[in-house]
C-alpha positions in Angstrom: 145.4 -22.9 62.0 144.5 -26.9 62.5 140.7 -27.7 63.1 138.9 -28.5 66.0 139.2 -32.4 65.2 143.1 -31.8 64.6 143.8 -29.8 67.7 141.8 -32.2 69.4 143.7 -35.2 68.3 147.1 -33.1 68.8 146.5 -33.9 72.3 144.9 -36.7 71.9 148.8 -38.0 70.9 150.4 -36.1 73.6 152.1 -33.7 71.2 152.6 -30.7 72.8 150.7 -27.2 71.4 152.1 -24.3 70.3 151.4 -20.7 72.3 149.3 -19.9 69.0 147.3 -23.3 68.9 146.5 -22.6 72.8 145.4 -19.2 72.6 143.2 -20.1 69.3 141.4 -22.8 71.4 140.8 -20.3 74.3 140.2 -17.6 71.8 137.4 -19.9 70.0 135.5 -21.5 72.8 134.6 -18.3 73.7 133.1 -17.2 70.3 131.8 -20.3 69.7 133.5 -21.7 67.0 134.8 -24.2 69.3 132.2 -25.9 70.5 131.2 -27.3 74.1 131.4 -30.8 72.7 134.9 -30.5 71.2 136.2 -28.2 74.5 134.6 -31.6 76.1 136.8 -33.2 74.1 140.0 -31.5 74.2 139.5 -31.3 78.3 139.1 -34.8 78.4 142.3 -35.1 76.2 144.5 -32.6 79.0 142.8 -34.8 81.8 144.5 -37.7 80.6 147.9 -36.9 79.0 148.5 -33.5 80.4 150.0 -30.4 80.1 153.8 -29.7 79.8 154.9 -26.4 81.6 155.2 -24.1 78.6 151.5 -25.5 77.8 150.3 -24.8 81.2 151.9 -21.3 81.1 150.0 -20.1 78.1 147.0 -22.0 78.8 147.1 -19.7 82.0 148.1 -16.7 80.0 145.2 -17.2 77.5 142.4 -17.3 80.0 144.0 -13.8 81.3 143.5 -12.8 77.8 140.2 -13.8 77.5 139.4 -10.5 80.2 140.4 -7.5 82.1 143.6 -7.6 84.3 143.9 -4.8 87.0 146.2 -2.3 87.2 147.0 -1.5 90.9 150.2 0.8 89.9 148.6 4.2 91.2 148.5 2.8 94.7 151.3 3.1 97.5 150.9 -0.7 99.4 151.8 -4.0 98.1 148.8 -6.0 96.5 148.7 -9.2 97.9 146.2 -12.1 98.0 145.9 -16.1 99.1 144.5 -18.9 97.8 143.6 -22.0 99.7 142.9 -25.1 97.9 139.6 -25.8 100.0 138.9 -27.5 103.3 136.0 -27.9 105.9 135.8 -24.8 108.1 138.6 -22.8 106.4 137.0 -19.3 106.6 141.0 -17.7 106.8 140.0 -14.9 104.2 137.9 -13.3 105.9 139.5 -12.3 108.6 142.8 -12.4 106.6 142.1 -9.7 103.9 141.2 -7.0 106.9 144.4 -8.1 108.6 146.6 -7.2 105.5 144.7 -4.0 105.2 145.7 -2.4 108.7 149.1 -3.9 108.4 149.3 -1.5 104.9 148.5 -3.7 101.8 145.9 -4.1 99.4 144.0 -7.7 98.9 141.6 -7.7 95.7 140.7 -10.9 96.6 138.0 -13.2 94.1 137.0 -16.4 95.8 134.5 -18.9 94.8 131.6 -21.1 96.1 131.3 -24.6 97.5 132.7 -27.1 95.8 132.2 -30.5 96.7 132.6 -31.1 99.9 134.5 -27.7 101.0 133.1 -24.8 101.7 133.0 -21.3 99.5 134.3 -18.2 100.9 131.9 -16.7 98.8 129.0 -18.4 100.4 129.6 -17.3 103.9 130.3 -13.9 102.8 126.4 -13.9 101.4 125.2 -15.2 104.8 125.8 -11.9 105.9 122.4 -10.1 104.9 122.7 -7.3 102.2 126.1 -8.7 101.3 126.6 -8.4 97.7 129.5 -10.9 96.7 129.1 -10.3 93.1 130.3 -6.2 92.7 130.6 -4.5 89.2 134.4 -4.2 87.9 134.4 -0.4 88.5 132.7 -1.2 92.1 135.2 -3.7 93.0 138.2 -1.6 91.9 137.2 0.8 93.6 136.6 -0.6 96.7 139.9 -2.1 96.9 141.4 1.3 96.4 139.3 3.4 98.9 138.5 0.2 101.5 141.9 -1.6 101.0 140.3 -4.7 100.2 136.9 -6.6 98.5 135.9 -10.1 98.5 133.6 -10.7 95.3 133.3 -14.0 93.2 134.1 -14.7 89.6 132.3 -11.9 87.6 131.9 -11.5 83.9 134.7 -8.8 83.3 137.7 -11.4 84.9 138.7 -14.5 83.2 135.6 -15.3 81.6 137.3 -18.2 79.9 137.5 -19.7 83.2 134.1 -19.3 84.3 132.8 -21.0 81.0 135.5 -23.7 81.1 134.9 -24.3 84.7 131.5 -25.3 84.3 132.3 -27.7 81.5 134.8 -29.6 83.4 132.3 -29.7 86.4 130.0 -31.1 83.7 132.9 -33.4 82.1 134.5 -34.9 85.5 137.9 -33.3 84.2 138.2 -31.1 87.4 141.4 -32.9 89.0 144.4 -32.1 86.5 146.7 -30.1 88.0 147.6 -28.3 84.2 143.3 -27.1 84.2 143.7 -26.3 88.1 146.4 -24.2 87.6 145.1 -22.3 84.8 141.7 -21.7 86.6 143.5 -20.3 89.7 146.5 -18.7 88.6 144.9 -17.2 85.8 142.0 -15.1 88.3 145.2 -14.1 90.6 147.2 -12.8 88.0 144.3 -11.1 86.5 143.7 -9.3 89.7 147.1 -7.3 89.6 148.4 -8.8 92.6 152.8 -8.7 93.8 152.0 -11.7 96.3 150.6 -14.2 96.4 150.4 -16.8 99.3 149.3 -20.6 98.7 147.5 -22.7 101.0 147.6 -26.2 100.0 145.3 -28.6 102.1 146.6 -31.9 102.8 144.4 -34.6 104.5 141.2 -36.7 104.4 139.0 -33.5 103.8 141.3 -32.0 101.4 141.6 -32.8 97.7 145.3 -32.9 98.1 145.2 -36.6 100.6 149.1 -36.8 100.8 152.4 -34.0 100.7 153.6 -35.8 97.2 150.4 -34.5 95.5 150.3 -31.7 97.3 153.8 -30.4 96.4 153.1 -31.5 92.2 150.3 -28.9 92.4 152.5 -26.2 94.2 155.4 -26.8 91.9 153.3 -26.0 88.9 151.6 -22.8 90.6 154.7 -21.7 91.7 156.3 -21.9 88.0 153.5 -20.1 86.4 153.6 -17.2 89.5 157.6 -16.8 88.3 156.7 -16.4 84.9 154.1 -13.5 86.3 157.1 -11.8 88.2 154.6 -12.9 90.7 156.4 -13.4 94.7 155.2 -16.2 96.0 155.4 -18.5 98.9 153.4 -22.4 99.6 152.5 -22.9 103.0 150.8 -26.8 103.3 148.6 -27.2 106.2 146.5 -30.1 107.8 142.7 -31.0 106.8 142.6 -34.0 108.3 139.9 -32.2 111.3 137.7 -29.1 110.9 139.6 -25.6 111.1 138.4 -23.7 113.9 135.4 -24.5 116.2 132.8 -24.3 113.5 132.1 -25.5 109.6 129.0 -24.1 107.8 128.1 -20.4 106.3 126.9 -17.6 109.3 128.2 -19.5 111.9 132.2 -18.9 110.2 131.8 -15.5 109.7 130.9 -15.4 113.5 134.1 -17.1 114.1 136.3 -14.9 111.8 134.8 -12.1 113.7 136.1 -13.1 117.0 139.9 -13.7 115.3 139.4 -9.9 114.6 138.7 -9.2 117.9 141.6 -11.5 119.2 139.6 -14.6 119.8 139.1 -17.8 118.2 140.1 -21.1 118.3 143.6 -21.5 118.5 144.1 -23.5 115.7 142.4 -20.9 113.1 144.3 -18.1 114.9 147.8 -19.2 114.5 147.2 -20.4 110.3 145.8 -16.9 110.0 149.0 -15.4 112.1 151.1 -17.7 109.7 149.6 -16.6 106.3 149.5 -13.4 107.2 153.1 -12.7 108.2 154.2 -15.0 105.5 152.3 -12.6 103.0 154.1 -9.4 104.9 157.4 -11.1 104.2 156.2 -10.8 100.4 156.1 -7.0 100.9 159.5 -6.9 102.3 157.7 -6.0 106.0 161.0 -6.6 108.6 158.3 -7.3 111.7 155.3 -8.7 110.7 154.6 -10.6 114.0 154.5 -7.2 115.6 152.5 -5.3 112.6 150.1 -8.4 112.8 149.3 -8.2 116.6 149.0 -4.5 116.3 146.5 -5.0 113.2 144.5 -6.2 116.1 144.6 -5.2 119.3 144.3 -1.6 117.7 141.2 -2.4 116.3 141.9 -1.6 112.8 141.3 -4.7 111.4 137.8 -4.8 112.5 137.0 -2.0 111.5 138.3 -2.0 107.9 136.0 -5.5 107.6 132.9 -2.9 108.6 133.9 -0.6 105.9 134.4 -3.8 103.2 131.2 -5.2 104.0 129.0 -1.7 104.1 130.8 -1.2 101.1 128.9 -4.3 99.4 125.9 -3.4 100.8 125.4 -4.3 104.1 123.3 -2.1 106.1 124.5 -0.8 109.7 121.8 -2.1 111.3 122.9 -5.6 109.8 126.5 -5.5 111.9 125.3 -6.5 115.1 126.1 -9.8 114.0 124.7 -12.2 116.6 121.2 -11.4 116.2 121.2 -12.4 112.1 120.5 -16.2 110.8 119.7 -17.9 113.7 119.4 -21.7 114.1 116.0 -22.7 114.7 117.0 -26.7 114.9 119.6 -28.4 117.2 120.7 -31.8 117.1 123.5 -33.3 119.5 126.2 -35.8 118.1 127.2 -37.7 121.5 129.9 -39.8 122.1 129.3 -43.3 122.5 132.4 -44.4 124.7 135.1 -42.8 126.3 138.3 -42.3 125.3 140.5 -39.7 122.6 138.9 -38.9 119.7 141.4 -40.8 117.5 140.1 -39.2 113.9 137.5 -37.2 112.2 136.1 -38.1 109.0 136.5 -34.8 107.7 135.4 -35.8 104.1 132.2 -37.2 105.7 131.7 -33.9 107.9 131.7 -31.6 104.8 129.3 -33.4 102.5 127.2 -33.9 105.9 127.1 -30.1 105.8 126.2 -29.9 102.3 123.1 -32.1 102.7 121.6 -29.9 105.5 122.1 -26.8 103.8 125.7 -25.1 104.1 126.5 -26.2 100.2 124.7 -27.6 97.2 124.4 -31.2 95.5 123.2 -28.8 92.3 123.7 -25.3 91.0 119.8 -24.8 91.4 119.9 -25.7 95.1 119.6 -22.9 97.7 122.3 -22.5 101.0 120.6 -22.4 104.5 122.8 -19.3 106.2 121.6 -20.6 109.2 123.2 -24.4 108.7 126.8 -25.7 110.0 128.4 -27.6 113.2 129.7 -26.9 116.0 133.2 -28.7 117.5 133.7 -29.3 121.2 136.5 -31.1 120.5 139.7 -31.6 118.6 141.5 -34.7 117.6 143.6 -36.2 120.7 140.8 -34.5 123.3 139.5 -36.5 126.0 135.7 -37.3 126.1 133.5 -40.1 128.6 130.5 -41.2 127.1 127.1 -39.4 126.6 129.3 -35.7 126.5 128.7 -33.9 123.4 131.0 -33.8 120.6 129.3 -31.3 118.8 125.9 -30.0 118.0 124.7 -29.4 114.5 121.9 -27.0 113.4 120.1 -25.4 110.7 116.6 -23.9 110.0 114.9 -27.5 108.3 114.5 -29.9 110.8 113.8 -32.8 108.9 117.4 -32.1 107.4 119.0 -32.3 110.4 117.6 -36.4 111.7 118.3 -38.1 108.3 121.5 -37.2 108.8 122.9 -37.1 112.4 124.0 -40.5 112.4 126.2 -39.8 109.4 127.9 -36.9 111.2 128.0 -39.1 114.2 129.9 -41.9 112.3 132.7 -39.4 111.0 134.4 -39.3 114.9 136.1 -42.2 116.2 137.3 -42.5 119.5 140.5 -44.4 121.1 141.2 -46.0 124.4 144.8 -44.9 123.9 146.7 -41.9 123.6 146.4 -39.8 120.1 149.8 -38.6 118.5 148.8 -35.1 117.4 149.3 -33.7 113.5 151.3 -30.5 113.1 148.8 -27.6 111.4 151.6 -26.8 109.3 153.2 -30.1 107.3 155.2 -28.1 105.3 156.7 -25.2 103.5 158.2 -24.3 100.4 
């Protein structure tokens, strides 16, 4: 087998690797014989001159191999799950794994934490108090096979290659290549045992995907490494160019995902969870998935299989009476300074504003506020006069919250004219 220095240089000259060559990098970065500085290296290389698809297959393929994968065989429901490439108040999971539940699947679902500017799934999920997001192998499998579902992040057992390389390209700047992206999600879906999957791909100024063309680069290459899985698998591409929902932070979207199990919500969140939840019954080969999805909740069912995942994690029963846990103790009002349509939101802007009092982290040392997010009265192309409120942000550090209301004030500009509106769903494929 070539050396570091000649694998690294491989790339380095755009020559494509071999299966073998890509599995002995994987297969050595973990022992160490590869070392962080030539990973650094050889990431650095795939940043700049890529990955062709067979590459980007068995790079995906040798991070699986690097842990477990599940076996879901024994059970009778299709195993489905969802990914979504990250936004500012997309909390869709967790209402959405519940939902699939009652409608008769199973969702192992591992999510991650903030990154950047969007929010993790896994963070609000440990807003919840007693929430354990970080279960044992044997725990999580078996939660999945007597709940139906469990959320847990990234834990030793799955794809540890992943979590090592991950860090490394935080560390290196080599996040944004579609060939590493691919591997580090694909890889964790796969590994879960799933039939389904469903992608979310964010398009729009708080996305990481700003425009469809990138957008559908990404999905093409997810979607060739799903076939090669025997993996079914449908893109839906949906708008981040505004918050999702009514709310963006950590408590205050579980709140929110609460009320879409009851039948609530804001529209907008309802109908993308509707959307990616029927398009994940179609998967399964349901013929009426609008009707098993509305049942899912007027029943009740869904509800109350999200009580049984979270107790299962460790949650405490006195801990469901959810509106009495992580209250705000600060307010602060973002006003409109003129009438008219709000014309855009700064959606970018709104996200790292949430990061900075407390709903994400500028470091891995830094702590989350549970109690920290906004609060939307308003959507793009709503009417508002001047002095009404366009929101309200809160937390529990005060001081937090005035160095940086005027930033959150400056993501929302308003028109004098009319706003054309932007379809929640841009695409499919």
């Amino acid at each position: 087998m070539l050396s570091p220095y000649e694998l690294i240089l491989k790339k380095q000259q755009k020559t494509p690797h071999t299966k073998e060559e890509i599995q002995h990098i994987i297969d050595s970065y973990l022992s160490g014989k590869f070392t962080d500085y030539h990973m650094s290296a050889w990431l650095m290389s795939v940043y700049y001159n890529g990955l062709n698809p067979t590459e980007t297959i068995q790079y995906t393929k040798s991070i699986i191999n690097s842990g477990k994968k599940i076996n879901w065989d024994h059970l009778n429901g299709f195993v489905v799950d969802k990914h979504s490439t990250g936004g500012v108040g997309d909390k869709v999971s967790i209402s959405l794994a519940p939902i699939l539940v009652a409608c008769g699947c199973y969702v192992p679902m591992i999510v991650g934490r903030g990154l950047g500017h969007t929010g993790g799934t896994l963070d609000k999920l440990e807003s919840i108090p007693g929430y354990n997001g970080m279960l044992k192998y044997e725990k999580f499998t078996k939660t999945v096979e007597k709940v139906g579902c469990s959320i847990i992040g990234q834990i030793p057992d799955i794809c540890p290659a992943d979590l090592k390389i991950y860090n490394l390209r935080d560390q290196t700047a080599t996040v944004k290549s579609n060939s590493l992206i691919c591997g580090s999600i694909m890889s964790k879906k796969i590994a879960e045992g799933i039939e389904g999957l469903i992608l979310d791909i964010k398009v729009g100024n708080g996305a990481f995907m700003k425009n469809i063309d990138e957008a559908k680069i990404l999905s093409n290459i997810l979607e060739d490494v799903a076939f090669d899985n025997n993996i079914k698998i449908k893109t839906v591409f949906s708008d981040m160019n505004q918050i999702l929902g009514n709310t963006a932070g950590l408590y205050c979207e579980v709140l929110e995902s609460i009320e879409i199990l009851k039948g609530n919500g804001p529209s907008d969140l309802k109908k993308l969870v509707k959307i990616i939840a029927c398009e994940c019954l179609k998967l399964s080969g349901e013929e009426f998935p609008n009707s098993k999805f509305e049942s899912a909740i007027s029943s009740g069912k869904a509800y109350e299989i999200f009580l049984k995942m979270i107790k299962s994690h460790g949650v405490k029963a006195s801990d469901v009476k959810f509106e009495k846990n992580n209250k705000p103790k600060y307010f602060r009002k973002i006003k409109s300074k003129k009438s008219g349509y709000v014309k855009s939101m700064n959606t970018f802007g709104l996200g790292m504003g949430l990061v900075k009092i407390g709903a994400g982290r500028l470091s891995l040392k830094d702590k989350v506020d549970p109690s920290s997010g906004i609060y939307l009265n308003v959507k793009i192309g709503d009417y508002i006069r001047t002095g009404e409120e366009i929101g309200v942000i809160f937390n529990s550090d005060e001081k937090k919250l005035d160095e940086n209301l005027l930033s959150f004030q400056s993501c929302f500009k308003i028109s004098n004219q009319l706003v054309e509106l932007n379809n929640l769903i841009i695409d499919y494929s």
